[in-house]
KEDOMAR-260147 format. One line per 10 residues: number of its first residue (from 1); for each residue y, x, z negated of N, C-alpha, C. Coordinates in pm, 1 decimal, decimal comma. Atoms other than C-alpha are relative to their C-alpha. Last residue first. Layout:
<sites>
NUM = Y/X/Z/Y/X/Z/Y/X/Z ~ ...
</sites>
This chain:
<sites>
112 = 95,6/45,7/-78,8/-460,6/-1012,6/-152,1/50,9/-18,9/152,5 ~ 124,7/-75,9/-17,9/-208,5/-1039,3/-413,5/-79,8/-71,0/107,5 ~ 90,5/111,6/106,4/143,3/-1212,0/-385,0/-138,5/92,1/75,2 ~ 83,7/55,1/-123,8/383,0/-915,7/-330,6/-84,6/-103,3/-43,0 ~ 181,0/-35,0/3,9/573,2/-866,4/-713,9/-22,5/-59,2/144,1 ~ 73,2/-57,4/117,0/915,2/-1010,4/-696,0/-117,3/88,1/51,9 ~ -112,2/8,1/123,5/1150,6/-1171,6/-457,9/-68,7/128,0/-74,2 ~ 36,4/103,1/128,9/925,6/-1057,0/-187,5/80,9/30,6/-98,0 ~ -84,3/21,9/156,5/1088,8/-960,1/144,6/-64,2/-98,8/-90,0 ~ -3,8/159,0/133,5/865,4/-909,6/457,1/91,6/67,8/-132,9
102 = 152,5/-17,5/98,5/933,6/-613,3/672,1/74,8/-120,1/-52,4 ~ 50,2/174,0/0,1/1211,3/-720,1/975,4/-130,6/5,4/-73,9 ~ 164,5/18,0/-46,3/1409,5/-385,3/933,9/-40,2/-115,4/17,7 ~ -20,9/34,2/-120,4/1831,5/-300,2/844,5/-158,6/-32,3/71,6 ~ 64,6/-37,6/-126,6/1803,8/-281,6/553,9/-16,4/-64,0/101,7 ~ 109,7/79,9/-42,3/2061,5/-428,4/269,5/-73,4/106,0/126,4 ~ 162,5/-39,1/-15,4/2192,7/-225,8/25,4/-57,3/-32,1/85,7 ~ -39,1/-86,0/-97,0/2570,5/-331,0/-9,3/-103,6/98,2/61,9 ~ -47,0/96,7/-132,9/2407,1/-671,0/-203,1/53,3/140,6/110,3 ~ -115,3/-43,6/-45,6/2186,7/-412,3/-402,4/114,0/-81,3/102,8
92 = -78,9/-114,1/-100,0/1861,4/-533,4/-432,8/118,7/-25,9/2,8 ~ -53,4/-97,8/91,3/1686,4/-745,8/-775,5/100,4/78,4/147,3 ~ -94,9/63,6/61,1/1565,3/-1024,7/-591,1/133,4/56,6/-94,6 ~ -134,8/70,1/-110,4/1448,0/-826,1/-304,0/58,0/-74,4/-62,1 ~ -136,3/43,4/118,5/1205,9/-729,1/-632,6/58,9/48,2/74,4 ~ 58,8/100,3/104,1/903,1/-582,9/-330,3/117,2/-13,5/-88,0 ~ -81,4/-32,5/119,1/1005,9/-468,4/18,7/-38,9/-85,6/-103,0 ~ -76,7/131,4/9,7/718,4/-471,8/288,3/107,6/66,4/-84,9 ~ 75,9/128,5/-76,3/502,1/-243,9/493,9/67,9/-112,2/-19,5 ~ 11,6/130,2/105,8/662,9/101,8/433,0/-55,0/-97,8/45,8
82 = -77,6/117,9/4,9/583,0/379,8/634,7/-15,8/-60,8/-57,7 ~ 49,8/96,0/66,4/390,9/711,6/590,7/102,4/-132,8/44,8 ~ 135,7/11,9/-32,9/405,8/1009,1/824,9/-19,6/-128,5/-60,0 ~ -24,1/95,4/-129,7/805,9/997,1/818,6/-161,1/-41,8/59,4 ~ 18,3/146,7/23,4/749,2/1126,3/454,4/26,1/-88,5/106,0 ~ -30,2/92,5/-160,2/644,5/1441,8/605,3/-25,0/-134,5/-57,3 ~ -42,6/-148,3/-102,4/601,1/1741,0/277,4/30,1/-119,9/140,0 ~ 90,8/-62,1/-119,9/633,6/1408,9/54,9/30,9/104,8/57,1 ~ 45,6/-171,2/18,2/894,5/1385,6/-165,3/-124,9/27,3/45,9 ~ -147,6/-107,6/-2,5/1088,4/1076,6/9,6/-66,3/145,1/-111,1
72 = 75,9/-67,9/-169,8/712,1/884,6/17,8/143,9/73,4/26,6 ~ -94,7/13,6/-33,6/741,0/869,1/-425,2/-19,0/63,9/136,8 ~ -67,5/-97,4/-23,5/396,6/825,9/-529,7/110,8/-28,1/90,0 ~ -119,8/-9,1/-55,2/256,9/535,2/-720,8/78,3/136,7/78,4 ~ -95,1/-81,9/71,1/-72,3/587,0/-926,5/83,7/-4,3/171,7 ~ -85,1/-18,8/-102,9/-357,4/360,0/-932,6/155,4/90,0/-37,5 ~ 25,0/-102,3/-72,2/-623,0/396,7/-1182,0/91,6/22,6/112,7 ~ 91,0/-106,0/76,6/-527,6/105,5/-1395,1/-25,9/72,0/104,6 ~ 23,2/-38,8/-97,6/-188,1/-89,3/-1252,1/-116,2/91,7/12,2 ~ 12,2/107,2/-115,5/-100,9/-275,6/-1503,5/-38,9/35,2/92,3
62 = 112,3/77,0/3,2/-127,0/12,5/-1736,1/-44,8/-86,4/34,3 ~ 18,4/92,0/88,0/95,5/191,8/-1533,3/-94,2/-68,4/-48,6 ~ 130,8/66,7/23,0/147,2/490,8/-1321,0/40,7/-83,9/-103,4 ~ -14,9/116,8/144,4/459,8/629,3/-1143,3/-126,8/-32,6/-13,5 ~ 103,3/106,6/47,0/513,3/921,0/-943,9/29,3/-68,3/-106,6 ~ 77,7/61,0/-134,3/730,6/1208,3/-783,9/-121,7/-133,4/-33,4 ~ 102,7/47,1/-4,0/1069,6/1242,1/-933,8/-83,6/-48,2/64,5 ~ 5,3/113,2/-93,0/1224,2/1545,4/-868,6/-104,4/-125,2/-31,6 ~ -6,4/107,2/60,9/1271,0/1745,4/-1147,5/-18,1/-111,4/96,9 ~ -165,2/13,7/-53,9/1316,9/2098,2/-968,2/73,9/-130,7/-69,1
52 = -75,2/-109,5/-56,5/1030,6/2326,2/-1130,8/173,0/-66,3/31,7 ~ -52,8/-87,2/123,7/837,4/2075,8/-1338,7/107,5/101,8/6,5 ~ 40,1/-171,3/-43,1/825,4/1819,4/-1051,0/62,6/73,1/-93,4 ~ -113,2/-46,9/-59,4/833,3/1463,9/-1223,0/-44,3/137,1/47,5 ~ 29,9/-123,3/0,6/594,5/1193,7/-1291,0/92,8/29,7/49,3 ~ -98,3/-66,8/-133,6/697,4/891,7/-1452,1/-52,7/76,5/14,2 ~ -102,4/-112,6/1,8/554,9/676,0/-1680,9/-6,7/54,1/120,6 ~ 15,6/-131,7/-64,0/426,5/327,7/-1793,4/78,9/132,6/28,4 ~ 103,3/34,6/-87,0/346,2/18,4/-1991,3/-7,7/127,4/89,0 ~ 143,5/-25,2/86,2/533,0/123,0/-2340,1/-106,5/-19,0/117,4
42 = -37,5/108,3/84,5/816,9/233,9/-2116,2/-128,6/-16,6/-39,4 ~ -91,8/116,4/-15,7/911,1/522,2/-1932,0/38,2/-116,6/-25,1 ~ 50,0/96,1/-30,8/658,6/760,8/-2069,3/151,2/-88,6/-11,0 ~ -108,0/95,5/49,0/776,2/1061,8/-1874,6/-21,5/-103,3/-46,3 ~ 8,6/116,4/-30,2/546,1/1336,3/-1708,1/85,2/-70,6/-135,4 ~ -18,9/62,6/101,9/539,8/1650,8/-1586,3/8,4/-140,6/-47,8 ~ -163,9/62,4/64,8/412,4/1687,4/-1257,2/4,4/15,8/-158,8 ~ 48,3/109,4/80,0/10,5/1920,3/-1218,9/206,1/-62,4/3,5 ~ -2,5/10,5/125,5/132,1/2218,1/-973,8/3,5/-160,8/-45,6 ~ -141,9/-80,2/83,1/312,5/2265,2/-635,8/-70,3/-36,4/-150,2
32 = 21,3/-116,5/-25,9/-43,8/2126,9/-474,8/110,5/118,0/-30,4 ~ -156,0/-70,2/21,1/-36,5/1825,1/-650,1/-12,3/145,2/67,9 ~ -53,0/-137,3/31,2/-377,4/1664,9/-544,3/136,8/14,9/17,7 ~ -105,6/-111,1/6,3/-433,2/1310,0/-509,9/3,1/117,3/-76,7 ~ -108,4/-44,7/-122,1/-701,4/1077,5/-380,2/112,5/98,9/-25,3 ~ 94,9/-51,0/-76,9/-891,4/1034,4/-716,7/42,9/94,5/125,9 ~ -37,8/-121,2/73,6/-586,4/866,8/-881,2/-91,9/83,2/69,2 ~ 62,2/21,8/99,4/-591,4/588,9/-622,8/5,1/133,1/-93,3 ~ 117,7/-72,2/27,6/-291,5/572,7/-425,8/-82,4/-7,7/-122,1 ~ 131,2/29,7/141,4/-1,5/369,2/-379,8/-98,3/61,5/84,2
22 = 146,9/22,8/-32,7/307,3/483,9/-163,1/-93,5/-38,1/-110,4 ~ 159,8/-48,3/30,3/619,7/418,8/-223,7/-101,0/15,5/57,0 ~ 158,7/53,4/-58,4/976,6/361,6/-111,8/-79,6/119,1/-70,7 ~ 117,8/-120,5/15,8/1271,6/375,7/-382,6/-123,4/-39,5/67,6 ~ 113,9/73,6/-41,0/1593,7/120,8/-341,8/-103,8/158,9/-6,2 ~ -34,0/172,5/10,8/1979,7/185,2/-452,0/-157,4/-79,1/68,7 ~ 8,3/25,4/-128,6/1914,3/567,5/-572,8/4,2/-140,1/14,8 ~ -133,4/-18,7/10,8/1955,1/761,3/-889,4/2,4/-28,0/155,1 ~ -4,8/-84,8/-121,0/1540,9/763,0/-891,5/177,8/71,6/53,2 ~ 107,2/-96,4/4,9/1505,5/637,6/-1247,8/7,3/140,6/129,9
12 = -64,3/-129,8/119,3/1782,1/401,4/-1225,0/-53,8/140,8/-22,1 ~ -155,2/-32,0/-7,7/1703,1/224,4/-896,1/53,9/143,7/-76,5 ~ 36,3/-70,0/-90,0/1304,6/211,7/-1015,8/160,8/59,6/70,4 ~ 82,5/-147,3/48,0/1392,5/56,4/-1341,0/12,5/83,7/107,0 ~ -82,6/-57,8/102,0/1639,6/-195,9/-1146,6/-64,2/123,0/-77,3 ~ -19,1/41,8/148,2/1410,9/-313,5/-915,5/79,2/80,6/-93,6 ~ -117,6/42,6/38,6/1435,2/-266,6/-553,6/26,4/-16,0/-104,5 ~ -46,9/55,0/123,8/1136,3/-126,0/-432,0/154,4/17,9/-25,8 ~ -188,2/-8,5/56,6/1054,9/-47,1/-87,5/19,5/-64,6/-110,4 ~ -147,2/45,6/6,4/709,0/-16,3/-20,2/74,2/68,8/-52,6
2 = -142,4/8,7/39,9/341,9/81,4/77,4/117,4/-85,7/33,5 ~ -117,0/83,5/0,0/0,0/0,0/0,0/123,8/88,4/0,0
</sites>
């Protein structure tokens, strides 16, 4: 799965007005600059960051068990990945908007 998030955590966190992702399973990823540091961001989840520059590159949550979020702007070729939709379009930026024709969910995608 990826997206464009809009949610206010994700905004603040990144110092940016929307943050695309990728999802992955934990299994699937190697760090090859080294293990992130990590951030618990709220009692459900945390952050990963690069120890060297701070960049943040991941999120995991307990809502989300084995899956882990990576940020597709610190990729070595984040033009390899694309987004699919935007998720909390209820939450975006009115001077934000994109310019694309991906689906917009207020909230959360509806599963499945």
């Amino acid at each position: 799965m990826t997206a464009i998030c809009h949610c206010s955590m994700c905004r603040r966190a990144n110092a940016a007005p929307a943050v695309a992702w990728a999802m992955f399973e934990e299994p699937q990823l190697t760090f090859v600059q080294g293990e992130p540091k990590f951030y618990a961001s709220s009692e459900e989840g945390k952050r990963g960051f690069c120890g060297a520059c701070g960049t943040q590159i991941s999120f995991s949550a307990t809502y989300i068990p084995g899956l882990v979020d990576i940020t597709i702007g610190s990729l070595d070729d984040p033009a390899a990945i694309a987004p699919q939709f935007h998720f909390w379009h209820s939450k975006h930026l009115s001077w934000a908007e994109f310019a694309d024709t991906l689906p917009r969910h207020a909230e959360f995608p509806p599963a499945g």
